[in-house]
C-alpha positions as CSV (number, residue, x, y, z in Angstrom):
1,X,0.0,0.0,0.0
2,X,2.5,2.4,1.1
3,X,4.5,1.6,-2.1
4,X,2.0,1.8,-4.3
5,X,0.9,5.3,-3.1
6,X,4.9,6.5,-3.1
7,X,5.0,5.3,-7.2
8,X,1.8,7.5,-7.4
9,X,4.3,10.4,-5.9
10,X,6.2,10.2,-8.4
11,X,3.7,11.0,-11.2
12,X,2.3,14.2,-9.1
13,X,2.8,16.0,-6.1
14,X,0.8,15.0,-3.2
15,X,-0.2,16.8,0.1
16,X,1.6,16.6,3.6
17,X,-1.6,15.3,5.1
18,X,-2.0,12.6,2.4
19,X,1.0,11.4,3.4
20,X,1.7,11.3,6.6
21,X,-1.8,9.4,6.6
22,X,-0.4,7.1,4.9
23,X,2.7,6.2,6.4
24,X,1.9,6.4,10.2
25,X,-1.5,4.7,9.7
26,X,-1.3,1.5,12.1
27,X,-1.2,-0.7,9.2
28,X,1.9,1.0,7.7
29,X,3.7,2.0,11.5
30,X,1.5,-0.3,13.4
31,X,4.0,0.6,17.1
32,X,6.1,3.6,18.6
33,X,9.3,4.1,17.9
34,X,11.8,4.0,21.0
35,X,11.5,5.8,24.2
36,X,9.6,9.2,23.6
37,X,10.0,8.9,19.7
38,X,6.4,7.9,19.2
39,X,2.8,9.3,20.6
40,X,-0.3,8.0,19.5
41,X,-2.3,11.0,18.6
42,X,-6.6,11.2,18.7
43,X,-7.8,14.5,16.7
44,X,-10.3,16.1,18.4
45,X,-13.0,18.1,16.6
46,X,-12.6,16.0,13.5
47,X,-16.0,14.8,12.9
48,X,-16.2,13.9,9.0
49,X,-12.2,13.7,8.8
50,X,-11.2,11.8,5.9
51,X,-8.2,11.0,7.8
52,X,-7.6,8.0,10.1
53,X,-9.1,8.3,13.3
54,X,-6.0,7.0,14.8
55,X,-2.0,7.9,13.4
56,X,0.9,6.1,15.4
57,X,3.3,9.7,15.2
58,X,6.1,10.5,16.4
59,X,7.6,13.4,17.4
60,X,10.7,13.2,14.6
61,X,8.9,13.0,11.3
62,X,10.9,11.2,7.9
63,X,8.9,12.0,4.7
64,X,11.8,12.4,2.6
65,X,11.3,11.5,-1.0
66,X,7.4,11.0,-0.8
67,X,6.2,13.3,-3.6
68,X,5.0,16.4,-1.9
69,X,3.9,19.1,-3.2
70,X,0.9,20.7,-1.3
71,X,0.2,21.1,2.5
72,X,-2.8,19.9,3.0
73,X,-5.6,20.8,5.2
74,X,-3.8,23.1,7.8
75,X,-6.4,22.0,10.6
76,X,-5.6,18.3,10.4
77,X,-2.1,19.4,10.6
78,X,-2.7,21.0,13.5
79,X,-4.6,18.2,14.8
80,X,-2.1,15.8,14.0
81,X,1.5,17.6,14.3
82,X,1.4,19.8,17.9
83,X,4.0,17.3,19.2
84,X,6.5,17.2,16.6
85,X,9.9,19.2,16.8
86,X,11.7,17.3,13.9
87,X,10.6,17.4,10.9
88,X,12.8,16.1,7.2
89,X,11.5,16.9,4.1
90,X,14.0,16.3,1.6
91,X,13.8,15.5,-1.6
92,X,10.2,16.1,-2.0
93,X,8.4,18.4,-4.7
94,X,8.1,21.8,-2.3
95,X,8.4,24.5,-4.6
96,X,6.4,27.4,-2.9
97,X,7.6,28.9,0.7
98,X,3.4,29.5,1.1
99,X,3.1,25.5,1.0
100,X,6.0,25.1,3.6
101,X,4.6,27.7,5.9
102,X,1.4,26.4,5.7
103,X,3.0,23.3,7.5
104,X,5.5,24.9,9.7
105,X,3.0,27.2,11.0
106,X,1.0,24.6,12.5
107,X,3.5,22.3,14.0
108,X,3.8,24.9,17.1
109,X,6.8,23.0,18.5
110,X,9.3,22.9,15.3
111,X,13.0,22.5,16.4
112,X,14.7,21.4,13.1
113,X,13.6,21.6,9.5
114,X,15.1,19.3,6.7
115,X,14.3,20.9,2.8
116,X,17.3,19.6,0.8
117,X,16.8,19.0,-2.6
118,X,13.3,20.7,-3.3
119,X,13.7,23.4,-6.1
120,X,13.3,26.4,-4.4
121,X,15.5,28.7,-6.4
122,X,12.9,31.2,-7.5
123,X,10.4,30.7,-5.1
124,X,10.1,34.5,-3.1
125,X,9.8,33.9,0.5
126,X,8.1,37.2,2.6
127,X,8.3,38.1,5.5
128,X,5.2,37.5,6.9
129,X,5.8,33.8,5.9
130,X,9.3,33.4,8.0
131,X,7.5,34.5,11.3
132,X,6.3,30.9,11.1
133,X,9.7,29.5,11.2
134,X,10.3,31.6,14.4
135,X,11.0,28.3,16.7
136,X,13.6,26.2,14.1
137,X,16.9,26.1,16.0
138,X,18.3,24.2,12.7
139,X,17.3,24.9,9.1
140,X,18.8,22.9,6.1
141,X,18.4,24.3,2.8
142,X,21.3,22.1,1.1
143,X,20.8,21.6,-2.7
144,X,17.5,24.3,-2.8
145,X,19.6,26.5,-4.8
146,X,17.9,29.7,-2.7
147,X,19.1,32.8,-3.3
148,X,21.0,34.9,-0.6
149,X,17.9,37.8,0.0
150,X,16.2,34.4,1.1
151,X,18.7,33.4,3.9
152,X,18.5,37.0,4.8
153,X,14.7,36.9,5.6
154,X,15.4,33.8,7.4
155,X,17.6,35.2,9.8
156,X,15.2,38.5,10.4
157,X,12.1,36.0,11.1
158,X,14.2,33.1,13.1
159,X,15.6,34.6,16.6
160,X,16.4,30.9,17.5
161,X,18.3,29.8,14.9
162,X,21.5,28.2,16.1
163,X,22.3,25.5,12.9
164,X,22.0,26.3,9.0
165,X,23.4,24.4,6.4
166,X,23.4,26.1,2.9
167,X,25.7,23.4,0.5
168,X,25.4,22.3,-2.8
169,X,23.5,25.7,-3.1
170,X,26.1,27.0,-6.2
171,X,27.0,30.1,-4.6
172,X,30.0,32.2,-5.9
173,X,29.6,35.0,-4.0
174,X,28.0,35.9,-0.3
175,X,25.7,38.7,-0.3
176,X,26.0,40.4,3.5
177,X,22.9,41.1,5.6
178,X,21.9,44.5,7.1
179,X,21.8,43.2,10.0
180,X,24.1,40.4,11.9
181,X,22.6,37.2,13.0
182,X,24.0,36.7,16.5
183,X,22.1,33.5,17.1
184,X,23.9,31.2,14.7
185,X,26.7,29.0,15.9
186,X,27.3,26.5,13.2
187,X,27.2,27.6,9.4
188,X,27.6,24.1,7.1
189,X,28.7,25.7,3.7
190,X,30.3,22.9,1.9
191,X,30.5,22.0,-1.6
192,X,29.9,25.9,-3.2
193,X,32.2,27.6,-6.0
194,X,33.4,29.8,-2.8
195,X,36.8,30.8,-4.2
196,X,38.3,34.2,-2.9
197,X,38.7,34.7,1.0
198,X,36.8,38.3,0.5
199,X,33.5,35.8,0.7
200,X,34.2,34.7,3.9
201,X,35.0,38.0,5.4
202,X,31.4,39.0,4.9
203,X,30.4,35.8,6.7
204,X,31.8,36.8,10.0
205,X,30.4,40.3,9.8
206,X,26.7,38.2,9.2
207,X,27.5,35.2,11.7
208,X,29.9,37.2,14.5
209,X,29.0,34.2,16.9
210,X,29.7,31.3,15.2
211,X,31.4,28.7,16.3
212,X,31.8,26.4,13.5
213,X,32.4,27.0,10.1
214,X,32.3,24.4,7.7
215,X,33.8,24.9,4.0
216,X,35.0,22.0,2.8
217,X,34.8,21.3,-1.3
218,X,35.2,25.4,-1.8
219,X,38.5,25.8,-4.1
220,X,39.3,28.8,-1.2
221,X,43.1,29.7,-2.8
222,X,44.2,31.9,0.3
223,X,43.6,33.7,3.3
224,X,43.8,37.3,2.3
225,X,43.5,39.2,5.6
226,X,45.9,40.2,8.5
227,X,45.6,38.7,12.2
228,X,43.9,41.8,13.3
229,X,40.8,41.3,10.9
230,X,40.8,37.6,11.5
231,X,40.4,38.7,15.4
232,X,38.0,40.8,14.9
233,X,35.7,38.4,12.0
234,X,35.9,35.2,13.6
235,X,36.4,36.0,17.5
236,X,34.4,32.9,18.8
237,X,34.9,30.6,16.0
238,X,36.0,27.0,17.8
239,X,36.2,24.7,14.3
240,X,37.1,25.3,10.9
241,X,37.1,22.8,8.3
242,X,38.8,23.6,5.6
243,X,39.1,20.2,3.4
244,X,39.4,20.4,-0.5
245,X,40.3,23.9,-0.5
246,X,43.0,25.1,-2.9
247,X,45.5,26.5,0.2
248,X,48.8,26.3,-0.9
249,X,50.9,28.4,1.2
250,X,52.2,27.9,4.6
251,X,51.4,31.2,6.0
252,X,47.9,30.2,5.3
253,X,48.0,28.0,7.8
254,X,50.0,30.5,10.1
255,X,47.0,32.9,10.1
256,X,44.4,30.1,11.4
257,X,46.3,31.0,14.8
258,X,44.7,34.4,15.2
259,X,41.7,33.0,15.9
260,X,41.6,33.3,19.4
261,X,39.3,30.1,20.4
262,X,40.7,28.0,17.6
263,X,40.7,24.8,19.0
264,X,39.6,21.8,15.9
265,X,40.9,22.4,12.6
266,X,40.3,20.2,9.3
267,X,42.9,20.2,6.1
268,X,42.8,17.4,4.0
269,X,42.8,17.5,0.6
270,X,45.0,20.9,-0.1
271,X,47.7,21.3,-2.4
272,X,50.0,22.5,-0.1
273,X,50.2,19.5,1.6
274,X,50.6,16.9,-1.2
275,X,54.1,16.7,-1.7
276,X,54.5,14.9,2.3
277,X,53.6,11.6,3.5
278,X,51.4,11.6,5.4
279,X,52.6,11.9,8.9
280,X,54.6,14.7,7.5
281,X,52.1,16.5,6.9
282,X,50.2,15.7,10.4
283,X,53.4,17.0,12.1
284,X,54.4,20.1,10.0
285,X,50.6,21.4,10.6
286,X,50.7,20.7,14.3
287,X,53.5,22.4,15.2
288,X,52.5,25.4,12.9
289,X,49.0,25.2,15.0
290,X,49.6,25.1,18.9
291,X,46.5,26.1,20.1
292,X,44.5,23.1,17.9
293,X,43.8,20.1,20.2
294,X,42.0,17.5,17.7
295,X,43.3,17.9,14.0
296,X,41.5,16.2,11.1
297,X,39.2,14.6,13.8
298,X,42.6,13.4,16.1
299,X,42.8,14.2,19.3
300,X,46.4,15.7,19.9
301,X,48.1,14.3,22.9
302,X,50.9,16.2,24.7
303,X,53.1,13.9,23.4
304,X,52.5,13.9,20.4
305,X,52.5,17.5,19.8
306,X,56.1,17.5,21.4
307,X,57.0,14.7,19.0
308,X,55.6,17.1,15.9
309,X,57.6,20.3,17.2
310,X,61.0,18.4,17.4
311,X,60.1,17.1,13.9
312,X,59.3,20.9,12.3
313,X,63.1,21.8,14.2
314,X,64.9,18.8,12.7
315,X,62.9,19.4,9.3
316,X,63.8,23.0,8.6
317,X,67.7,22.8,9.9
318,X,68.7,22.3,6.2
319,X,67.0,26.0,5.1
320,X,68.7,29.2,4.7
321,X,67.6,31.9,7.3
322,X,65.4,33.5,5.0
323,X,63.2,30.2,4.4
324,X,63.0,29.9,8.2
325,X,58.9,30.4,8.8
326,X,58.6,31.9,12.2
327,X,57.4,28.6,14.2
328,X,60.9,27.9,13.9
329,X,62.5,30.5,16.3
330,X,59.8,30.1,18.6
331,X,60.0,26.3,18.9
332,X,64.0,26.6,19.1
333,X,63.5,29.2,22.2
334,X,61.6,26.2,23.5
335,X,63.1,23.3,23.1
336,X,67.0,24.7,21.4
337,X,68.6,23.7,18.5
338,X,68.5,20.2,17.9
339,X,70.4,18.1,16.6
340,X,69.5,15.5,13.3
341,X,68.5,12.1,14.3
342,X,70.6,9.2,13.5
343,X,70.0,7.0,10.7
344,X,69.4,3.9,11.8
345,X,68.5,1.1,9.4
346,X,66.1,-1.1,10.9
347,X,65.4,-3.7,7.9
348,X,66.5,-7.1,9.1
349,X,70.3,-8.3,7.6
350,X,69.7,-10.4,4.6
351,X,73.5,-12.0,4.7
352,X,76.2,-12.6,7.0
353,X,79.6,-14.0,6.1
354,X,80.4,-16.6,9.1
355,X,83.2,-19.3,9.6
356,X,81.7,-23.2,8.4
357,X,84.0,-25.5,10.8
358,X,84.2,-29.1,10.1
359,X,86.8,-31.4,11.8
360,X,89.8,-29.6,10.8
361,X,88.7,-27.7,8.0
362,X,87.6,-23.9,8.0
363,X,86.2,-22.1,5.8
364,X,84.3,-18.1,4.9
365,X,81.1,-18.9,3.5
366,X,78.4,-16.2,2.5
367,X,74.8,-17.4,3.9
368,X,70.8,-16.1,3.4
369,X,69.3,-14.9,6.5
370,X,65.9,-15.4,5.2
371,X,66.5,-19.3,4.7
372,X,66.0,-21.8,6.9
373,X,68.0,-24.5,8.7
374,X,67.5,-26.8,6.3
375,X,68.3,-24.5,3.3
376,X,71.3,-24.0,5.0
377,X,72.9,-27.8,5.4
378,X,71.5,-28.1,1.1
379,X,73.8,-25.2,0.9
380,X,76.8,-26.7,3.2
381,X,76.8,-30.3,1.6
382,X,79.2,-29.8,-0.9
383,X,81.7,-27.4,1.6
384,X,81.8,-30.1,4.2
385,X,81.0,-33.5,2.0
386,X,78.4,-34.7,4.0
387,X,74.9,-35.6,3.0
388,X,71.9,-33.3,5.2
389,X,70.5,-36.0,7.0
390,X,74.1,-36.7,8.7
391,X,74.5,-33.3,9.6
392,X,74.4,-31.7,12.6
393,X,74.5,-27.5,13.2
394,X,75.7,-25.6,15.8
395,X,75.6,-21.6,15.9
396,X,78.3,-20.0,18.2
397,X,78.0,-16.1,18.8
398,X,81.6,-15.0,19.1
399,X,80.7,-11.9,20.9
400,X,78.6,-14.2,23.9
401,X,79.7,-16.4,26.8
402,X,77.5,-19.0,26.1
403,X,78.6,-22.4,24.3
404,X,77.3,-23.3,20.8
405,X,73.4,-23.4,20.1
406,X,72.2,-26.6,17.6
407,X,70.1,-25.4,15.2
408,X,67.7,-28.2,15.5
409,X,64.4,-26.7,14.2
410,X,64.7,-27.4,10.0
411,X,61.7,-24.9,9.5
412,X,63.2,-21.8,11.5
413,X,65.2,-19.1,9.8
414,X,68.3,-18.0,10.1
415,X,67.7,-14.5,10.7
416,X,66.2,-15.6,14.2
417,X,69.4,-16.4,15.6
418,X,70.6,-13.3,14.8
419,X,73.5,-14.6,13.2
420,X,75.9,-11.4,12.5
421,X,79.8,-11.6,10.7
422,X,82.4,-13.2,11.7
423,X,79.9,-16.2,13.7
424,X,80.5,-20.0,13.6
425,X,78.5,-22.5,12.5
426,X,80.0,-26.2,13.8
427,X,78.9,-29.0,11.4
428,X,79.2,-32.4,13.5
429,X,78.5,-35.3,11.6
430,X,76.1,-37.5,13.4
431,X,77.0,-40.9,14.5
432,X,74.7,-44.1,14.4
């Protein structure tokens, strides 16, 4: 039933009412949802309703993708919706702000408001019509394509608006409000054509209490303004993602530590940073950043940010004075001018030239590491003339006080024994 009425969606638009009806009937939601998620709701006053006389709704309503187009009859939704305070729409067929107010407006108790991907680009929202949205804490408008005077009469009508997330929206350019918006704390603007830092700016002079500001997938080339302005734009901002962006200079990454409350950053994906490995690159941004205590969604431990500040010393002592950023002098007044680590190669030996003794004879024989006991006697038959099955192998460390160890396991390798030059290996031939 439910599918059949959600191909019929698809052909034209349907109203709210039609389908929440539909859905949260018992036969199609026949319990509640979790603790609190669900109330069973009996309209009053309804006498003649062509609804159900009973709708198993919760308070957190999912009607993405079901085709709608229309409201509906505003009293039902009164009827039906007082408890509600979530509320996703996406992906429907909304096209007209007077529709969506016409629901909003009669779901009293409205906290967040899902509208991605209804075509709302030249829809002309008044307002008169944004009072309704007046209790929405969190708006998404991802993928509506609505225009900046649009976001504008949002933030007049909306004096609880903490959350708004405005991607996929194909905006080049910010158009500042008249007035700031001090309510809003996170700003999700991801995936835009946001290119030149002079876009942002107006952002913090429209947002000057936000908290979090997401732009990741904007090709943003640089950060074109001095500490000062950065102080003053952004003086609360907390988190700043930055993925994807087209930063490519290290004093870019400098300038994030004028934000005074700075304290997550996010920077995958930039082209300054594809040239290291990648725990280069964790470590050079670190110690550039000493304020940021959980990096690309890291925590940063105390030792590991002394660990990434020895590692920018050691990894600039090679540059002229003038390529010296200035993280360098300050971490040298901290921890002094170190000196380069050894180089120490850790690979396992792969050969080891050791004396073969048998009876009276000696002689320097080159042997694998990475064989085995066995490989080694195949490879010591023809020095010592005796067939494998009659040998028997000793190892004796020159440089330990122990006596000789037999190499009785055929299977083990070589390199376990830590064999080194100038060793012994002791062939005895066995006796019956």
């Amino acid at each position: 039933m439910w599918a059949s009425a959600m191909e019929a969606s698809q052909i034209e638009g349907r109203t709210f009412m039609e389908v929440i009806s539909e859905k949260y009937s018992p036969e199609n939601f026949p319990c509640r949802r979790g603790p609190g998620m669900g109330v069973v709701v009996v309209p009053s006053g309804q006498q003649g309703s062509p609804m159900k006389d009973r709708l198993n709704l919760p308070s957190v309503l999912v009607l993405n993708g079901c085709g709608i187009s229309h409201a509906g009859h505003e009293g039902e939704i009164a009827a039906f919706c007082a408890h509600v305070v979530e509320l996703d729409l996406s992906h429907n067929k909304l096209q007209d702000w007077h529709e969506i107010t016409k629901i909003v407006s009669n779901i009293p108790n409205l906290e967040f408001l899902n509208l991605t991907s209804n075509q709302l680009r030249d829809a002309v929202l008044e307002p008169d019509c944004a009072k309704a949205f007046s209790s929405i804490r969190r708006l998404v408008l991802n993928n509506t394509q609505v225009s900046w005077d649009t976001v504008h009469t949002f933030t007049r009508g909306m004096p609880e608006l903490e959350e708004l997330f405005l991607c996929l929206n194909e905006y080049t350019t910010v158009t500042p409000f008249p007035m700031p918006c001090s309510t809003l704390r996170l700003l999700h603007i991801t995936d835009n054509s946001l290119q030149e830092w002079k876009e942002v700016r107006k952002l913090g002079s429209m947002f000057p209490a936000l908290d979090t500001l997401i732009m990741a997938n904007n090709n943003l080339s640089s950060i074109d303004d001095t500490g000062e302005i950065l102080l003053r734009l952004f003086p609360n901002l907390r988190t700043i993602n930055l993925h994807n962006s087209g930063l490519n200079r290290w004093e870019d990454i400098e300038k994030l530590n004028c934000l005074p409350k700075l304290e997550e950053v996010r920077l995958q994906g930039i082209p300054l940073l594809q040239a290291y490995t990648s725990a280069e690159r964790r470590s050079l941004v670190l110690a550039q950043l000493p304020s940021v205590t959980c990096l690309n969604g890291s925590v940063v431990t105390d030792g590991e940010r002394e660990d990434a500040e020895r590692f920018f010393i050691r990894y600039h002592l090679d540059h002229s004075e003038e390529e010296l950023p200035h993280r360098y002098h300050c971490l040298v007044t901290k921890y002094g001018k170190l000196a380069p680590l050894a180089e120490i190669d850790l690979r396992p030996r792969c050969h080891a030239k050791v004396e073969v003794r048998y009876e009276d004879k000696v002689e320097q024989v080159n042997i694998r590491l990475d064989q085995t006991v066995v490989q080694l006697k195949k490879q010591l038959k023809n020095v010592v003339q005796l067939s494998t099955s009659k040998m028997r192998l000793y190892y004796i460390d020159k440089c330990s006080a122990f006596g000789p160890d037999e190499l009785k396991y055929s299977a083990r390798a070589l390199h376990s024994y830590s064999i080194q030059d100038g060793d012994e290996i002791l062939v005895v031939a066995k006796t019956k």
